[in-house]
N, C-alpha and C positions, 0 to 999 in steps of 0.2 A: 580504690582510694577510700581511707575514712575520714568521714566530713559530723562536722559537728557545727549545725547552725544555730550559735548563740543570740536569744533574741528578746526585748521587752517588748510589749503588746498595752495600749490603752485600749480603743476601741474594739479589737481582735482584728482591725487593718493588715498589722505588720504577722496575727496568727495567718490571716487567710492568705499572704502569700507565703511566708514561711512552709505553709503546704503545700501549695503550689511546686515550689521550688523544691521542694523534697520531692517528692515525684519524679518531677526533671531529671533529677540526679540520679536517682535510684535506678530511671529508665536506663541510663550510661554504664549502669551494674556497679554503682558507689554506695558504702554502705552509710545511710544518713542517720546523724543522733541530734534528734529538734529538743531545745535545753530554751524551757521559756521562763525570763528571769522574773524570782519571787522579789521584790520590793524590800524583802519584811526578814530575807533570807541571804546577807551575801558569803555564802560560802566561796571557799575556793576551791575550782575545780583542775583536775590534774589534763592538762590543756595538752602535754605530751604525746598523747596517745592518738592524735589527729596528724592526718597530712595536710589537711583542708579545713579553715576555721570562717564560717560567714557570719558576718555581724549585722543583724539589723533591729530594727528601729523604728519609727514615728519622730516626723521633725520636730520640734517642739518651740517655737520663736525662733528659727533660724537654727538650733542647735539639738542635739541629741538629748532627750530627755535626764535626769540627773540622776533618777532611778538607775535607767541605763549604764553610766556614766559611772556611778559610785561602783556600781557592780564590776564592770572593765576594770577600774584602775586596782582592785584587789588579786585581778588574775596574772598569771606568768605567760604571756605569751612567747612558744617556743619560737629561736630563730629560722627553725626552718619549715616551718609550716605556709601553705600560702594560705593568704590572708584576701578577702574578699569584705567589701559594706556592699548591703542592700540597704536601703534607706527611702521612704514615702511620707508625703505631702501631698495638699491641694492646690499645689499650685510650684511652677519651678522657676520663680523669680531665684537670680542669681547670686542671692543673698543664701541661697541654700547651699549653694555647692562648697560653704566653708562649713556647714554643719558637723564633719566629721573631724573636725582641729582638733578638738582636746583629744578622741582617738588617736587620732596620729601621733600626738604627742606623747601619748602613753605608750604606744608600741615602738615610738623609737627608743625610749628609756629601757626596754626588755630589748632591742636589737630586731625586732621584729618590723615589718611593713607592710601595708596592704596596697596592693598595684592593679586590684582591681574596687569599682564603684559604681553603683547602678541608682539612679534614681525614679523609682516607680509613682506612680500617680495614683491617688486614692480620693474617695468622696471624704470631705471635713464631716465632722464632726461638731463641730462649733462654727460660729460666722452665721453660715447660710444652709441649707438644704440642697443638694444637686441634683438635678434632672435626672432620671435614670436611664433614658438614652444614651445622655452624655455618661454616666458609669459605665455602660456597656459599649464605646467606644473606648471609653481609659482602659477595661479588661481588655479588650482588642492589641492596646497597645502594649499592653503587660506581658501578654503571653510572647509577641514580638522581642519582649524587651527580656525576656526569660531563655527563648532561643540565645540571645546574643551572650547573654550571662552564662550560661552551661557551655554553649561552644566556645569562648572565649577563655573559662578560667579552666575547663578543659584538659583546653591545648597552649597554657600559659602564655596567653597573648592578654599584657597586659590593657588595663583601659583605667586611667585617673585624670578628669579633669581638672585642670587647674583651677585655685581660686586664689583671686589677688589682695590687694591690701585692702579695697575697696566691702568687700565679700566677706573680710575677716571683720571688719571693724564693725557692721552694721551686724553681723553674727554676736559680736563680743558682747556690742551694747545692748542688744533686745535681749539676750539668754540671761543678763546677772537678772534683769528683774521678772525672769518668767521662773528662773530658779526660786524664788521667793513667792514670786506671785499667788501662788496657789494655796501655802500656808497663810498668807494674807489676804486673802478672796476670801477663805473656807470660813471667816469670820463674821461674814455676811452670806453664809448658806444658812439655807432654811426648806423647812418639809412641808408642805402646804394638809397637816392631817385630815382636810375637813375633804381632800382626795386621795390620801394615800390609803393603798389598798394593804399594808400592814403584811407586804409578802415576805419583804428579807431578803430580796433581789438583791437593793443596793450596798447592804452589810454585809453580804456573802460574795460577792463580786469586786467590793473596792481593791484594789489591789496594796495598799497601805492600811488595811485596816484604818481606815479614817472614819467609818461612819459607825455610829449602835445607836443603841436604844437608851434611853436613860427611864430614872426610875417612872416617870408618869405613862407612860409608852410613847414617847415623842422619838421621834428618827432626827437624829444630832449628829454632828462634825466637830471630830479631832481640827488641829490644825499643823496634820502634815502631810499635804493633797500635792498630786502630780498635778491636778487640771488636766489629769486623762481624757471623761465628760464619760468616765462606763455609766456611771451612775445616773446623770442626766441624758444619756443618750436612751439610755435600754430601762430607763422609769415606764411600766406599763402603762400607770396612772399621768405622767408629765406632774407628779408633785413638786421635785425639786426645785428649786430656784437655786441658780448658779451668782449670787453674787453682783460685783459694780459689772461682769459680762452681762451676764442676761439683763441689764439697764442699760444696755449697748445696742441690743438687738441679736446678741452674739449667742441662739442658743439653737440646736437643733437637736428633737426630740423624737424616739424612735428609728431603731437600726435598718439598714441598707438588707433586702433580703438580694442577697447575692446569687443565691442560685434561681431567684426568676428571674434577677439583669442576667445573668448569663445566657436564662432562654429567648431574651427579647432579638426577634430576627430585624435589625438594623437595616432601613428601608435604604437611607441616605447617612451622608456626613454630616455630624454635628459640628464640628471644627474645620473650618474652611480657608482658605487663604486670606479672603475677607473678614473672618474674625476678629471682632474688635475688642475693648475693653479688659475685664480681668481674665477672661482666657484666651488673652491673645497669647500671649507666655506660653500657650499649649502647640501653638502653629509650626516654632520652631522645633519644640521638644517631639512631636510627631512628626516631622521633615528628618530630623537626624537618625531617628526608632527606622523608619524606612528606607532612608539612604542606608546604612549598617546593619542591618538587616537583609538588604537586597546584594551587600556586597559579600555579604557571606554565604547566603542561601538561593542568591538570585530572584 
């Protein structure tokens, strides 16, 4: 089979499973084409030449990023290719499961549909900081949730969960002002010079071209920002200041080194039945990862 997994990347969340998932597939003996979408670039690509087309993504207020989003609605999806979303968050309140609507939308316009969807679990990026035991439990559950996605679109057994009117509305209404939000934040960023270490991280990395230099050497912002957080998460320095966010509490600084969560040997469970509060939302989504999992693989 050739599989072309189409994908936007903020934090490089949605890269590090994208390879993941390449892997998978390839191990199956599928030939994979990873196509990580440029912001700044929407070409159209000639989408005929797949059997197998995976969409993924970063949530973004309930909805798929707009990056993403403008990118899709310029392609031709063929009607006979199968169609698969990957898609990850901090968290799987079920205001998520309408994230992929305007997808939908657009692949019925082409005749196309997607009948499978996975929702994977990733540490934020903004909010808060997460444990790294608890990441190294969500990769546990990833790789689980990876099995089910390769043997599943496979062997054409589909999987989409439903989301209701409830899911869509709360979807509809946080996206218009997250779609704007970020051009209207970016007007209240600022470069803290008296710590920026003047490397060109964040100008070389924004994925819109949103940030340069101006003539005094000040590091400045356009205003037409995803609210990805590349730039505030991966600041060597922590110069940036992200806006009325970071006057929220809402900023976390310094990336996830993934490949020593993945060497931490997990004593006990982080997430427990007892689990209360904001991840309790995890109790279920790791009960369903394990029950579909065990019915496939025992």
């Amino acid at each position: 089979m050739n599989c072309l997994l189409l994908y936007f990347t903020g934090t490089f969340n949605t890269r590090h499973l994208t390879g993941k998932l390449a892997e998978r597939l390839e191990a199956i003996g599928w030939k994979v084409t990873k196509y990580e979408i440029d912001p700044t670039n929407n070409e159209r690509l000639d989408l005929s030449r797949y059997d197998v087309i995976g969409l993924g993504y970063p949530i973004h207020g309930y909805c798929a990023p707009w990056a993403f989003l403008k990118f899709v609605r310029k392609q031709k999806f063929p009607k006979t290719a199968k169609i698969f979303i990957y898609k990850n968050s901090g968290e799987t309140e079920k205001a998520n499961d309408a994230s992929s609507k305007y997808i939908d939308r657009k692949l019925r316009r082409d005749g196309a549909r997607a009948d499978n969807e996975y929702h994977f679990l990733m540490p934020y990026n903004i909010h808060f900081r997460f444990d790294e035991n608890l990441v190294r439990e969500m990769f546990t559950m990833n790789e689980k949730l990876l099995d089910i996605l390769v043997y599943e679109v496979s062997n054409g057994i589909c999987n989409r969960k439903p989301y209701g009117i409830w899911a869509r509305l709360v979807s509809a209404v946080v996206s218009r002002p997250q779609y704007i939000g970020g051009d209207v934040n970016s007007f209240f960023y600022r470069t803290d010079m008296d710590k920026c270490l003047k490397c060109g991280l964040c100008i070389r990395r924004c994925p819109t071209k949103n940030i340069y230099v101006d003539g005094d050497g000040t590091i400045k912002f356009h205003h037409h920002c995803l609210m990805c957080m590349r730039c505030s998460l991966y600041c060597p320095a922590d110069a940036i200041h992200i806006g009325f966010l970071e006057s929220w509490g809402w900023k976390v600084n310094g990336g996830y080194d993934f490949k020593k969560i993945e060497s931490i040997d997990l004593k006990e469970p982080v997430i427990t039945e007892s689990t209360e509060g904001f991840f309790h939302c995890y109790v279920k989504t790791y009960a369903d990862i394990n029950r579909r999992h065990k019915e496939l693989f025992g």
